[in-house]
C-alpha positions in Angstrom: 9.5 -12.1 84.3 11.2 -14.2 81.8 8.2 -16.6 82.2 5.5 -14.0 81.6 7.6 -12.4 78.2 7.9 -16.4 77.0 3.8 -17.8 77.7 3.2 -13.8 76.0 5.4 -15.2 72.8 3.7 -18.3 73.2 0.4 -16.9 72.9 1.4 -14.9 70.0 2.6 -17.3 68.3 -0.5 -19.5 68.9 -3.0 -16.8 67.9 -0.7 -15.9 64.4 -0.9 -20.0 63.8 -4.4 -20.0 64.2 -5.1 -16.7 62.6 -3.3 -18.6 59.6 -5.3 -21.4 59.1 -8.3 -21.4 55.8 -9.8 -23.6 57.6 -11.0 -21.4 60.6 -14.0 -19.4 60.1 -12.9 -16.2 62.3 -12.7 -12.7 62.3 -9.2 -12.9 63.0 -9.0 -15.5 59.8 -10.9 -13.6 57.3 -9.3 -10.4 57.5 -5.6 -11.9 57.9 -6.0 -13.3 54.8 -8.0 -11.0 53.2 -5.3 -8.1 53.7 -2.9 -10.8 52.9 -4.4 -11.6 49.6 -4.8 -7.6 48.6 -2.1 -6.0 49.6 0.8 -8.8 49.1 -0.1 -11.6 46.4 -2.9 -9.9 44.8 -1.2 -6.5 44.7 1.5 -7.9 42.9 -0.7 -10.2 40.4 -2.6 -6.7 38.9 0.7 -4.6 38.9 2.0 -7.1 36.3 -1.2 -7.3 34.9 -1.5 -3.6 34.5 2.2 -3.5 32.7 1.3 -6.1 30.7 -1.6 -3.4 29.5 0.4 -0.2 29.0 3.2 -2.9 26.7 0.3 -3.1 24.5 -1.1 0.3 24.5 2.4 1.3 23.8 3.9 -1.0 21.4 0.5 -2.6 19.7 1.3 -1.5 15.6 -1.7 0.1 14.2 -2.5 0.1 10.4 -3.7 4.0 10.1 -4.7 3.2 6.8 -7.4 0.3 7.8 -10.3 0.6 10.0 -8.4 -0.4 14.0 -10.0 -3.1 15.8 -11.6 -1.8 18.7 -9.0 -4.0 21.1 -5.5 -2.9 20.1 -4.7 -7.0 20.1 -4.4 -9.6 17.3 -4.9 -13.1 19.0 -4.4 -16.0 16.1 -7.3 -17.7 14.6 -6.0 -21.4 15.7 -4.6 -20.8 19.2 -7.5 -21.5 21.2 -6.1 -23.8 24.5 -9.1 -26.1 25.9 -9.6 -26.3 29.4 -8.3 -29.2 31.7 -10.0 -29.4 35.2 -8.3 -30.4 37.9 -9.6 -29.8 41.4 -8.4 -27.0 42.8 -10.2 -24.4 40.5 -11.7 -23.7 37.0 -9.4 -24.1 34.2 -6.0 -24.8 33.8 -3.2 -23.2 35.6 -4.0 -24.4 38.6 -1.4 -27.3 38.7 2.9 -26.6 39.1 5.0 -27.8 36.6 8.8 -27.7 36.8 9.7 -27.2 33.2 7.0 -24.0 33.3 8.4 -22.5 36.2 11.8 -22.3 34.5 11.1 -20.1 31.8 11.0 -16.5 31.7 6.9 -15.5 32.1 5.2 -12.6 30.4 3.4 -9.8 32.4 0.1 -11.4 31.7 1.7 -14.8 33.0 3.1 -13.3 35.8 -0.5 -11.9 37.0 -2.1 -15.6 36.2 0.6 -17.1 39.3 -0.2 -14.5 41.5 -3.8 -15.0 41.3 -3.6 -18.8 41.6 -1.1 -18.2 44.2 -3.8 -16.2 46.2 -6.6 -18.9 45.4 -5.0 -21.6 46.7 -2.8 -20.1 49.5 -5.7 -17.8 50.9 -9.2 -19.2 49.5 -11.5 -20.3 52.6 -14.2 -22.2 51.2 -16.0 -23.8 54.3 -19.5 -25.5 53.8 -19.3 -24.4 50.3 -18.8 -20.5 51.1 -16.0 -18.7 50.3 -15.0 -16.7 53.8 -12.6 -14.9 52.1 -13.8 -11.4 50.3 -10.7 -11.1 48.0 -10.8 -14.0 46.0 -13.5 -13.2 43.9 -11.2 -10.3 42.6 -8.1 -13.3 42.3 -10.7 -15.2 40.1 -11.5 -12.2 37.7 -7.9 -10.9 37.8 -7.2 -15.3 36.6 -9.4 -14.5 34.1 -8.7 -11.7 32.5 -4.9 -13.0 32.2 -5.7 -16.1 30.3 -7.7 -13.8 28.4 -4.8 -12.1 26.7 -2.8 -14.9 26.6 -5.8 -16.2 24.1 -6.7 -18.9 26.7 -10.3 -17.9 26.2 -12.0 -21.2 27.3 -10.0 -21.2 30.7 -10.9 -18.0 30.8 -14.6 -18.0 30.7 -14.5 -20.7 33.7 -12.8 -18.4 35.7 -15.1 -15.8 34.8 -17.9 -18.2 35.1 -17.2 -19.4 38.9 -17.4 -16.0 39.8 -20.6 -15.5 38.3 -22.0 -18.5 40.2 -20.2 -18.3 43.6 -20.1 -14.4 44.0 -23.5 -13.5 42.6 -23.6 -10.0 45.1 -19.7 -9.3 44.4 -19.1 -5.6 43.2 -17.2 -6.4 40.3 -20.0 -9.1 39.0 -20.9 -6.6 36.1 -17.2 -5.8 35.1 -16.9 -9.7 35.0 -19.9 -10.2 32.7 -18.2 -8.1 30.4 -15.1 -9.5 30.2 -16.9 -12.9 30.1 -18.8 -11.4 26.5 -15.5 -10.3 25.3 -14.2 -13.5 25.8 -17.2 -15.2 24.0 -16.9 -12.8 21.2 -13.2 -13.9 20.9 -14.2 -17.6 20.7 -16.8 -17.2 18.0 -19.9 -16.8 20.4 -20.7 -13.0 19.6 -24.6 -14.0 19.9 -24.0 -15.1 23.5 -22.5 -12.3 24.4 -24.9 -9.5 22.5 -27.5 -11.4 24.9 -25.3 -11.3 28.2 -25.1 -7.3 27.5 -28.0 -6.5 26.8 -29.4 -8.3 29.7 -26.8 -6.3 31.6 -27.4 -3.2 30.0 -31.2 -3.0 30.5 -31.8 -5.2 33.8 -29.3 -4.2 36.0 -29.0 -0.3 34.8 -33.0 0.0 35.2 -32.6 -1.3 38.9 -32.5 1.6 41.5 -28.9 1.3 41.8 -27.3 2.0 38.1 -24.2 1.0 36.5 -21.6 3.7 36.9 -20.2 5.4 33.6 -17.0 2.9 33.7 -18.4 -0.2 33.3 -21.3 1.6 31.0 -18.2 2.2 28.7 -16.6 -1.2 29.4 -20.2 -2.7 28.2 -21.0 -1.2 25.2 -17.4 -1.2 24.1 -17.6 -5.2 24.2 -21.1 -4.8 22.7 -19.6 -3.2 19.6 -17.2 -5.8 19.2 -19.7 -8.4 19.1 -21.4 -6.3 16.4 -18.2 -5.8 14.3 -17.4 -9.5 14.3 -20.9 -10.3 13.4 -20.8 -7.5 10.5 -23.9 -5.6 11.9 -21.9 -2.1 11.2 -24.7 -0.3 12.1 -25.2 -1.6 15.4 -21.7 -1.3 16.2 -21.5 2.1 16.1 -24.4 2.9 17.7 -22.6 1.1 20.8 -19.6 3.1 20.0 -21.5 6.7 20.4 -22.8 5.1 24.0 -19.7 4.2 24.6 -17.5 7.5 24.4 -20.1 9.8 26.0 -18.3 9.7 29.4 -14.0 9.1 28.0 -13.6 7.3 31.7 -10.6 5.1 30.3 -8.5 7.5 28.5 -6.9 4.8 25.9 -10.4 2.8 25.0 -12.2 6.0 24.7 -9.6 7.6 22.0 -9.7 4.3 20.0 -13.3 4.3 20.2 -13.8 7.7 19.0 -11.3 6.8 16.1 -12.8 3.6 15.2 -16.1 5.4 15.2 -14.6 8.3 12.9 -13.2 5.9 10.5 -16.9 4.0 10.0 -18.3 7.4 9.8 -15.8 8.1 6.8 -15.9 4.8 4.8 -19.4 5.5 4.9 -18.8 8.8 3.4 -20.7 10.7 6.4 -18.2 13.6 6.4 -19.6 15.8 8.7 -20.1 13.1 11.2 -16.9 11.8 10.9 -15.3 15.5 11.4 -17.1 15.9 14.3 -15.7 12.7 15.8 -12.4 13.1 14.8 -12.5 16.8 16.0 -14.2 15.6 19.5 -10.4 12.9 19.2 -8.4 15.9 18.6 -9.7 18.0 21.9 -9.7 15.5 24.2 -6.6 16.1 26.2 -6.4 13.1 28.2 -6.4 10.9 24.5 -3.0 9.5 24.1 -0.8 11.1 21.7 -1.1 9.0 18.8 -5.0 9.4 18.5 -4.7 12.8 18.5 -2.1 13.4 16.1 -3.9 11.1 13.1 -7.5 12.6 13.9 -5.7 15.8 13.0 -4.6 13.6 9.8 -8.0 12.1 9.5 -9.5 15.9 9.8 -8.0 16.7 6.9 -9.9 13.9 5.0 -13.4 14.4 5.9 -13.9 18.2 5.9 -17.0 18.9 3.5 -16.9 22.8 3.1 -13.9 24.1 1.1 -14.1 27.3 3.9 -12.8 24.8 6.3 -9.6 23.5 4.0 -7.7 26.6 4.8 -8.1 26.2 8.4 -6.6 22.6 8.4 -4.2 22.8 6.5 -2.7 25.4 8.7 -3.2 23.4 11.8 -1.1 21.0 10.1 1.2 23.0 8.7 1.8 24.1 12.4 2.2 20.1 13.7 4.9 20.1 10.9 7.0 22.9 12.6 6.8 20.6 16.1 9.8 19.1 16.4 7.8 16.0 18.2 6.0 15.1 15.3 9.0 14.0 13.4 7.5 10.6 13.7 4.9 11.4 11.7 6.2 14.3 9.3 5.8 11.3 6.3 1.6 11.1 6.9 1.5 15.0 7.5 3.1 16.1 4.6 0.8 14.0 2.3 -1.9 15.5 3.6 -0.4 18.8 2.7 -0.4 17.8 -0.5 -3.8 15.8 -0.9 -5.0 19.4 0.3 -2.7 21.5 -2.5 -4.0 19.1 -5.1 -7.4 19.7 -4.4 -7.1 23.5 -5.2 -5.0 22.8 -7.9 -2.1 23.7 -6.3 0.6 21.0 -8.3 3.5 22.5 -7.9 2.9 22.8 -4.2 1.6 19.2 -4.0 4.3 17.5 -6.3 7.0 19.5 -3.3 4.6 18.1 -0.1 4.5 14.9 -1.5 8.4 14.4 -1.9 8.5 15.7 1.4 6.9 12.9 2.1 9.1 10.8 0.7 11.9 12.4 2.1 11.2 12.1 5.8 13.1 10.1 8.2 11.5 7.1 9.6 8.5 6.9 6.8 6.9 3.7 6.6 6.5 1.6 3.3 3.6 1.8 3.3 2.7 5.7 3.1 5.4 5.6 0.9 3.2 2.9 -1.6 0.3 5.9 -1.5 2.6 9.1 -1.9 4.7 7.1 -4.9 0.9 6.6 -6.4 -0.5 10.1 -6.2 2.7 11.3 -7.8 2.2 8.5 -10.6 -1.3 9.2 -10.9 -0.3 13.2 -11.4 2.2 12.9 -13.9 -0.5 10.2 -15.8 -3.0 13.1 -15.9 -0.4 15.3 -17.6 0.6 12.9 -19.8 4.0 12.3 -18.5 3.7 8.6 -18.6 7.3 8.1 -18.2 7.4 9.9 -15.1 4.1 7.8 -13.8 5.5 4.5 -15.0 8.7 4.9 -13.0 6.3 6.4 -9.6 4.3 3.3 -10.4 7.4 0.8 -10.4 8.0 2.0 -7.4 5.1 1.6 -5.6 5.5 -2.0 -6.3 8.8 -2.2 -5.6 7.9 -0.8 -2.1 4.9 -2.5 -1.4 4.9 -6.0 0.5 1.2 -6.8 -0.1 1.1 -7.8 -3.5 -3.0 -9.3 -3.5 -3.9 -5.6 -2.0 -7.0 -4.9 -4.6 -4.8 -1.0 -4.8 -1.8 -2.5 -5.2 -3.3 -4.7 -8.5 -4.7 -1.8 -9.4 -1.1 -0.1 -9.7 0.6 -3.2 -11.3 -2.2 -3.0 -13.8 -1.2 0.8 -14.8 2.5 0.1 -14.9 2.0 -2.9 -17.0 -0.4 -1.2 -19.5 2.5 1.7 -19.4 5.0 -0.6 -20.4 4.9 -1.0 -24.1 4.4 2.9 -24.1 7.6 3.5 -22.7 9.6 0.5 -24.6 7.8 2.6 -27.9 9.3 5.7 -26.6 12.5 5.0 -25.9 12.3 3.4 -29.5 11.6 6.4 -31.0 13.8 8.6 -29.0 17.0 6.3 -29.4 16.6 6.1 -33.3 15.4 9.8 -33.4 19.0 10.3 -32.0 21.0 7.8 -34.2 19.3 8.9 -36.9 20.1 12.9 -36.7 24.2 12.2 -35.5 24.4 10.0 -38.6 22.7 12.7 -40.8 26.0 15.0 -40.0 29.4 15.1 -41.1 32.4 13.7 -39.5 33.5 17.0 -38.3 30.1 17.9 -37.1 29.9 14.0 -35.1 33.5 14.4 -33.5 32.6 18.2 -32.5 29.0 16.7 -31.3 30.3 14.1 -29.1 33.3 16.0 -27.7 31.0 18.5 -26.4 29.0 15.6 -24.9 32.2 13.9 -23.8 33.7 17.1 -21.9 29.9 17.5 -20.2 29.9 13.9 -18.7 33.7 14.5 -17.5 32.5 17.7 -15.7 29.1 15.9 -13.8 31.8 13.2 -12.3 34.2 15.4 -11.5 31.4 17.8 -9.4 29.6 14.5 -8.3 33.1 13.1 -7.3 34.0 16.3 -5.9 31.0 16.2 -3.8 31.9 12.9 -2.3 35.2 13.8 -1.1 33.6 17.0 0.8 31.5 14.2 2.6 33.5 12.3 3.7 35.5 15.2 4.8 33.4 15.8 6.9 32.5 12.8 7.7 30.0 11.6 6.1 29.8 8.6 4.4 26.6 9.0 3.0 25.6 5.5 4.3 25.0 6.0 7.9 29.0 4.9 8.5 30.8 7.8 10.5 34.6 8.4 9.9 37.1 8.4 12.8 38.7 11.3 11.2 35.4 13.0 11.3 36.1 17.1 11.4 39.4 16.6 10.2 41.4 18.7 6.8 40.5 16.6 3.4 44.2 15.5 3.5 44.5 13.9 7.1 41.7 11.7 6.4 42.3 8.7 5.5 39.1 7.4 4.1 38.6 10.4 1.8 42.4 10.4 0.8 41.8 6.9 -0.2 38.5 7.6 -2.0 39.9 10.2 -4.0 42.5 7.9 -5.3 40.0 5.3 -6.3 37.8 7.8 -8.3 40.9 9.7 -9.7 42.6 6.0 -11.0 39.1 4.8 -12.2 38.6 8.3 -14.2 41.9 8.9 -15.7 44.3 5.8 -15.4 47.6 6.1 -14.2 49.5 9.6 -14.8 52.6 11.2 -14.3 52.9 14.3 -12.1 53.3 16.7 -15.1 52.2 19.4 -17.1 49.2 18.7 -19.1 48.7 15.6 -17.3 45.2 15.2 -18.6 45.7 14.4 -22.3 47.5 10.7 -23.1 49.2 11.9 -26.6 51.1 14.7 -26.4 53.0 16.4 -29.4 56.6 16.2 -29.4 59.3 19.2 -30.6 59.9 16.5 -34.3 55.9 16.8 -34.6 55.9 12.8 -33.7 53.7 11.4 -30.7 54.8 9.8 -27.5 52.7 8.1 -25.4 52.7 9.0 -21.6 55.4 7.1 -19.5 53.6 5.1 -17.7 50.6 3.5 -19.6 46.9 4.0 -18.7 45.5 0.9 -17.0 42.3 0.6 -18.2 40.3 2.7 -21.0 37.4 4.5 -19.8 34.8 4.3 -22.6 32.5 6.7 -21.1 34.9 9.2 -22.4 36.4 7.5 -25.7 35.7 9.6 -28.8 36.7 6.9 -30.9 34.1 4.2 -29.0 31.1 7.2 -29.5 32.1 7.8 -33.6 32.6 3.8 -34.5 28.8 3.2 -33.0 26.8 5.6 -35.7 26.1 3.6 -38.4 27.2 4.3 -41.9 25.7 1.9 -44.3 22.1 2.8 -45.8 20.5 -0.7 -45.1 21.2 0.2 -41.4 20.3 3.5 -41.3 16.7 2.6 -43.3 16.4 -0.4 -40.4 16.1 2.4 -37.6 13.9 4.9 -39.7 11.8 1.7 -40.4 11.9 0.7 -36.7 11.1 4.2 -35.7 8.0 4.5 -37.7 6.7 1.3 -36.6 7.1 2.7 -32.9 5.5 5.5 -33.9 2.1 3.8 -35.2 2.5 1.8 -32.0 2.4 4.4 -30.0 -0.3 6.4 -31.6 -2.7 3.3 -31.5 -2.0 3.4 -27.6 -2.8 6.6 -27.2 -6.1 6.4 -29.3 -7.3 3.1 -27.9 -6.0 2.6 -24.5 -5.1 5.8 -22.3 -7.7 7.6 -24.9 -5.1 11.0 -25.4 -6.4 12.1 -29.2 -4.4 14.4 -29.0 -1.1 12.8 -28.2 -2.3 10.0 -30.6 -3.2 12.8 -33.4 1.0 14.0 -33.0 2.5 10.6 -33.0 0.5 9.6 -36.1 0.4 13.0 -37.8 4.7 13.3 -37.2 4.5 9.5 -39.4 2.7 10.9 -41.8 5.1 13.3 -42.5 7.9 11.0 -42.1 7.1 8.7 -45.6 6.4 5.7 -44.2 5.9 2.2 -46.1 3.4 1.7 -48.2 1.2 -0.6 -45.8 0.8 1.8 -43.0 -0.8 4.9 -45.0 -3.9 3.9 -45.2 -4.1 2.7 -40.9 -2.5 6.2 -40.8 -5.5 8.4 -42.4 -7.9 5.8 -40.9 -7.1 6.2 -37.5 -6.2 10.3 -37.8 -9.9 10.7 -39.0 -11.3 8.4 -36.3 -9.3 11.0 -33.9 -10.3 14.3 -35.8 -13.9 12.8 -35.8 -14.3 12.7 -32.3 -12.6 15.8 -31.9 -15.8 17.7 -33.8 -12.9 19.1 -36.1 -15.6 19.1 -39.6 -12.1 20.4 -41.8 -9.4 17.5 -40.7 -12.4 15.4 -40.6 -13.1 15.7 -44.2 -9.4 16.1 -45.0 -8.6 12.5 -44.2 -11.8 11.7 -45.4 -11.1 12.5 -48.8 -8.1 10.3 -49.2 -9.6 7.1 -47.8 -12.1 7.7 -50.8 -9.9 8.6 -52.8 -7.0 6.2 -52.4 -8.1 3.7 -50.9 -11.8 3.3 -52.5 -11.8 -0.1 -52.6 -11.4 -1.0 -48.8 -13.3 -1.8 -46.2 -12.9 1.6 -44.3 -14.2 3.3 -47.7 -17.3 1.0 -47.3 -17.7 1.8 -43.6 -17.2 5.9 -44.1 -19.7 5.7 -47.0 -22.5 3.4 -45.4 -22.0 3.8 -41.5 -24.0 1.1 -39.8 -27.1 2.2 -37.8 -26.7 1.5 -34.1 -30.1 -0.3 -32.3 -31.2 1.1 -29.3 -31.2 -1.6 -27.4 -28.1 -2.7 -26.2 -28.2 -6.7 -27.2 -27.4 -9.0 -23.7 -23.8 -10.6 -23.1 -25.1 -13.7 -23.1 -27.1 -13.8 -26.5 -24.2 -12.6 -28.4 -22.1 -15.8 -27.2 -24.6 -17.9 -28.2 -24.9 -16.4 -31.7 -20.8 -16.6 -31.3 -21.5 -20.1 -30.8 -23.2 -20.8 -33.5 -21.6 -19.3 -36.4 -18.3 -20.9 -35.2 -20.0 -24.2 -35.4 -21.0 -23.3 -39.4 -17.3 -21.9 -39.6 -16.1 -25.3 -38.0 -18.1 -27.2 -40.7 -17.1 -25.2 -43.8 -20.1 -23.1 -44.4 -17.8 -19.9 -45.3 -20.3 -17.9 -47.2 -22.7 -18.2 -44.6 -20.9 -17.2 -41.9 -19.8 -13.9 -43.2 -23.0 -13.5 -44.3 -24.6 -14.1 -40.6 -21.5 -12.1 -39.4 -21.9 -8.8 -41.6 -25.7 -8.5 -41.0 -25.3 -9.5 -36.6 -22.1 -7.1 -35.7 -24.3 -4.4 -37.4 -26.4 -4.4 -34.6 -24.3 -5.4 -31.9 -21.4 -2.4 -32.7 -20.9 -2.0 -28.7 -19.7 -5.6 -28.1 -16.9 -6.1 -26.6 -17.2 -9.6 -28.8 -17.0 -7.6 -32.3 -13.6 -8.5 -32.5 -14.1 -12.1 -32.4 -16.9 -11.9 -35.1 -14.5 -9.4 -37.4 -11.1 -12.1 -36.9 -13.1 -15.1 -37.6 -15.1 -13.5 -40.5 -11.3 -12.9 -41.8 -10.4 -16.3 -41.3 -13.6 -17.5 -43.4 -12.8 -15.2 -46.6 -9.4 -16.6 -46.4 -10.5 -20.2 -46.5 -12.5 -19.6 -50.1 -11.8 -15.8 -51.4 -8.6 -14.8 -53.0 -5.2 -13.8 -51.0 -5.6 -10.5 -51.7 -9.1 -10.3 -50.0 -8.0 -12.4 -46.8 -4.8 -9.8 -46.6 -7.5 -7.1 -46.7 -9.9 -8.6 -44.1 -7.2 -9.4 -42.0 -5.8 -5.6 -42.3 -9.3 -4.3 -41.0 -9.0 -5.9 -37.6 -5.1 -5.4 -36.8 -6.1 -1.7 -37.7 -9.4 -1.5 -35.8 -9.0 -3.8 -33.2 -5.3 -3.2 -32.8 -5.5 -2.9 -28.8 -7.3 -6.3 -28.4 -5.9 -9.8 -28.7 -7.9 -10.3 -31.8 -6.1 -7.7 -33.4 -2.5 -8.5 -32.5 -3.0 -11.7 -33.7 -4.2 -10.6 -37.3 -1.4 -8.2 -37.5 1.0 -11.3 -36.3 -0.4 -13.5 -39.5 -0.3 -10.1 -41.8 3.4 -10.6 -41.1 3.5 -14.2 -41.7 1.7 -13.6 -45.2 4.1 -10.6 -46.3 7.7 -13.2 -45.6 
């Protein structure tokens, strides 16, 4: 018996042995290994390889504000690995390396080993035929993980040995594609346009047709070959194919949303709604697709019958608590949507809501900080947009972004408004307190004195109720959290700080807030024990000693003032072109007795304003006094013989040339004729952005051979004229050089 049980264990043994061996063409040999290779090596290889997909479905950062790339992967430009043969199998990979082995592998590294492991463990190539039906699937699953490991060159080998070793294999079509996508990777998109097509129309016209999954998988790679190529068009004619069917759940959202977003830089908003609609009803779309369709629906509706409708579906993903990740992007779109019917108030609230919400990225922040800029510039609260506008730069990490330029461009245009302003506000100010008497001052700033102590105390008060309750207001938590204001010691100590930095050091006592008090002999004492350190935030004495007194100082600010105020009505006029904020500025200098120099720029520019305002009686008013004031000047001549505009608007190019040449008869001392050539040219040429040139160096020519007086005058036509441009800065610079 025992002999029978050991030649059975024998046997077993012999048959398993020889079952074993890759070099046995058997039935016993091929499906060993075969059921080896699939359900133990192979198994394992596309597990990791499938995690390695759902880590980058799930992490992968998209830019919502860009078009998404149809592949939710960024491979770099310069990583491409060559291939080294060796010969066990196409492509690297194949060999062991100790140093390799040791180091922690990625999910797409892990599925490469297995699928060597399988190749070389189970492959039975005998007589040049592979016995074994599973390793054509080990060779694609090789493939596709050097693929995202942006081994694209190794890649195609693998891909390319299955091609010409497994011609018949099932998954020859699904390895075609990912064979294109790996040429469109390495800069061959023609290659693989021609390897899909070819797929496309010769295989699916053969009786048996491609199913809808690889269809998708096909034209999905064929519009990435289009979008690297630029051939837009194309692309998204491969994208419509391609989400007819929604067999992959992930690939088929971002291929609707890719789609929608091409349909809506194109400005195809009906198309685009559709799509983006189609996103938002497809229940198996991941989350994230289907919350910024909804976001993207509200950008491409075209009737206004429909705005109503989104924005309360949006207004109802508000309420859902699991859309706090993206309350930021909703509530813009709120907003947007209020601002288009007018509805500021409502939008100026949505947008800080915006702002307001947890977790908001910079970059949403960069738009919602420019809409609110952009709204206060339309109502002429350039203050207000200046510091919106600041901060979209101080938010914003992209600094050659062409909106971002845009923004710095604003804010630095705003600039010398606001430093005007504050000019004009500060000496405004100055100018009034000094105006009163000392009673009036100390009454003034005692008022403002006892105002400033009562914001601390509430915003100091505030603070302690914080931390009382434990918070810090900086994310740190107290460990007396919940307890009385008194047992905690943090706010206990906090309270100290602010009461010491506020009011010094002070004895527990009656009237504990004042530092003099009046003694029973009428004399003063001071308090006990001495205040450490003055506070000048609320020093009377500090506020009365800084209004200036003398009449040379007080004239420097009303001077300084005025000039602020000319400023600022020349920046109106000519750069955010506001007549009528100009028309105030200007008009409030008027009234103000200015010096002598700026009367005339004063009427000049207020009938300009008044002029293109189609107001005939101001018109006329400051008409009148140029004539009759000023009859000699230039802007008498000009009022009284206004230069006839040509029709034709002279090319860019000719009037350099003539530029050219009259500062070559300027540069060789022919004065008379180049304000001759000058006054008759600009006369027909008014619209040139190039008049100012001609104007400055006509001035410079009367200077050289007419009297001071004329060159002054000359000079005083283009700082007033021109005073935006650099031409006209730069006369009004030498009009202070001559007046020293």
């Amino acid at each position: 018996m025992k002999n029978t049980q050991k030649i059975i264990a024998f046997l077993v043994l012999f048959v398993a042995a020889f079952a074993c061996s890759t070099k046995k063409d058997t039935v016993v040999s091929r499906n060993f290994h075969a059921i080896t290779t699939k359900y133990n090596v192979l198994f394992n290889g596309k597990e990791a390889f499938k995690k390695g997909i759902e880590d980058i479905n799930n992490n992968y950062k998209d830019d919502w504000f860009q078009r998404l790339p149809i592949e939710p992967i960024e491979f770099e430009e310069d990583k491409i690995v060559l291939s080294s043969f060796n010969n066990n199998g196409p492509g690297a990979g194949f060999g062991s390396n100790e140093d390799e082995e040791k180091k922690e592998l990625t999910t797409f590294e892990k599925a490469e080993e297995k699928a060597v492991k399988a190749i070389q463990r189970h492959g039975m190539n005998i007589d040049g035929i592979e016995r074994n039906r599973q390793i054509d699937d080990a060779y694609l699953l090789l493939g596709k993980s050097r693929y995202y490991t942006q081994r694209f060159i190794p890649a195609i080998e693998a891909f390319n040995y299955v091609i010409a070793n497994y011609p018949q294999a099932d998954l020859i079509a699904e390895t075609k594609i990912w064979r294109a996508k790996a040429n469109t990777r390495n800069d061959n998109e023609e290659i693989a346009i021609e390897a899909m097509k070819l797929l496309l129309v010769v295989r699916d016209s053969l009786e048996t047709s491609l199913p809808d999954k690889i269809k998708e998988q096909a034209h999905t790679a064929l519009a990435m070959a289009y979008v690297k190529s630029d051939s837009m068009q194309k692309a998204k004619k491969h994208l419509q194919l391609a989400t007819r069917t929604l067999k992959n759940r992930d690939q088929g959202a971002r291929n609707l949303f890719v789609l929608g977003q091409i349909y809506s830089n194109e400005n195809k908003k009906d198309s685009a709604f559709y799509v983006f609609e189609k996103l938002s009803n497809f229940k198996k779309a991941p989350y994230k697709y289907k919350i910024h369709a909804n976001i993207e629906l509200a950008k491409n509706f075209s009737k206004d019958s429909i705005s109503t409708t989104i924005l309360e579906r949006i207004q109802k993903l508000i309420k859902n608590r699991d859309n706090r990740p993206y309350l930021d992007e909703l509530y813009y779109q709120v907003a947007v949507l209020h601002q288009n019917k007018d509805s500021i108030q409502l939008a100026l609230s949505n947008y800080n809501n915006s702002l307001r919400a947890k977790n908001g990225s910079d970059q949403q922040k960069t738009f919602t900080f420019e809409k609110l800029g952009n709204l206060y510039f339309k109502d002429a609260e350039y203050q207000f947009a200046s510091a919106y506008y600041d901060s979209v730069l101080q938010v914003s990490t992209d600094s050659l972004d062409i909106r971002i330029r845009r923004v710095k461009r604003k804010y630095r245009n705003l600039a010398s408004l606001i430093k005007f302003e504050e000019v004009v506000a500060t000496n405004d100010s100055i100018v009034r307190i000094a105006a009163l008497s000392k009673d009036e001052q100390k009454l003034f700033f005692e008022s403002y004195i006892e105002k400033l102590k009562k914001a601390d105390e509430e915003a100091a008060q505030l603070r302690l109720n914080q931390l009382a309750f434990g918070d810090s207001g900086d994310g740190l938590q107290s460990s007396n959290k919940g307890k009385w204001y008194f047992y905690n010691s943090q706010s206990l100590s906090f309270g100290k700080t602010e009461f010491q930095k506020i009011w010094g050091s002070r004895k527990l006592e009656d009237d504990w807030r004042w530092s003099e008090k009046a003694t029973i002999g009428g004399a003063s004492e001071k308090d006990s024990t001495p205040v450490n350190k003055v506070n000048l935030k609320y020093d009377l004495d500090a506020y009365l000693s800084s209004i200036p007194v003398k009449k040379e100082k007080i004239d420097s600010l009303q001077t300084e003032r005025n000039q602020a105020l000319y400023e600022l009505g020349l920046i109106y006029k000519e750069q955010f072109k506001n007549q009528n904020l100009a028309k105030l500025r200007l008009e409030r200098l008027a009234r103000l007795q200015p010096k002598e120099a700026l009367i005339l720029p004063i009427n000049w520019h207020l009938y300009q304003i008044y002029n293109s305002l189609e107001d005939a009686e101001m018109t006329e008013k400051y008409k009148n006094v140029i004539l009759t004031q000023f009859a000699g000047t230039k802007f008498a001549q000009v009022i009284l013989n206004p230069e006839e505009k040509i029709a034709e608007e002279v090319a860019v190019d000719e009037v350099e040339k003539v530029y050219k040449e009259v500062y070559y008869l300027y540069k060789a001392n022919k004065f008379e004729e180049v304000i001759s050539k000058i006054s008759k040219y600009v006369a027909k040429v008014p619209g040139s952005t190039l008049v100012p040139k001609f104007e400055l160096l006509k001035a410079f020519a009367i200077g050289k051979y007419q009297d001071p007086q004329a060159y002054k005058i000359a000079l005083d036509f283009v700082a007033v004229s021109y005073g935006s441009t650099e031409e006209g800065k730069k006369a009004k610079a030498i009009l202070k050089q001559l007046e020293k």
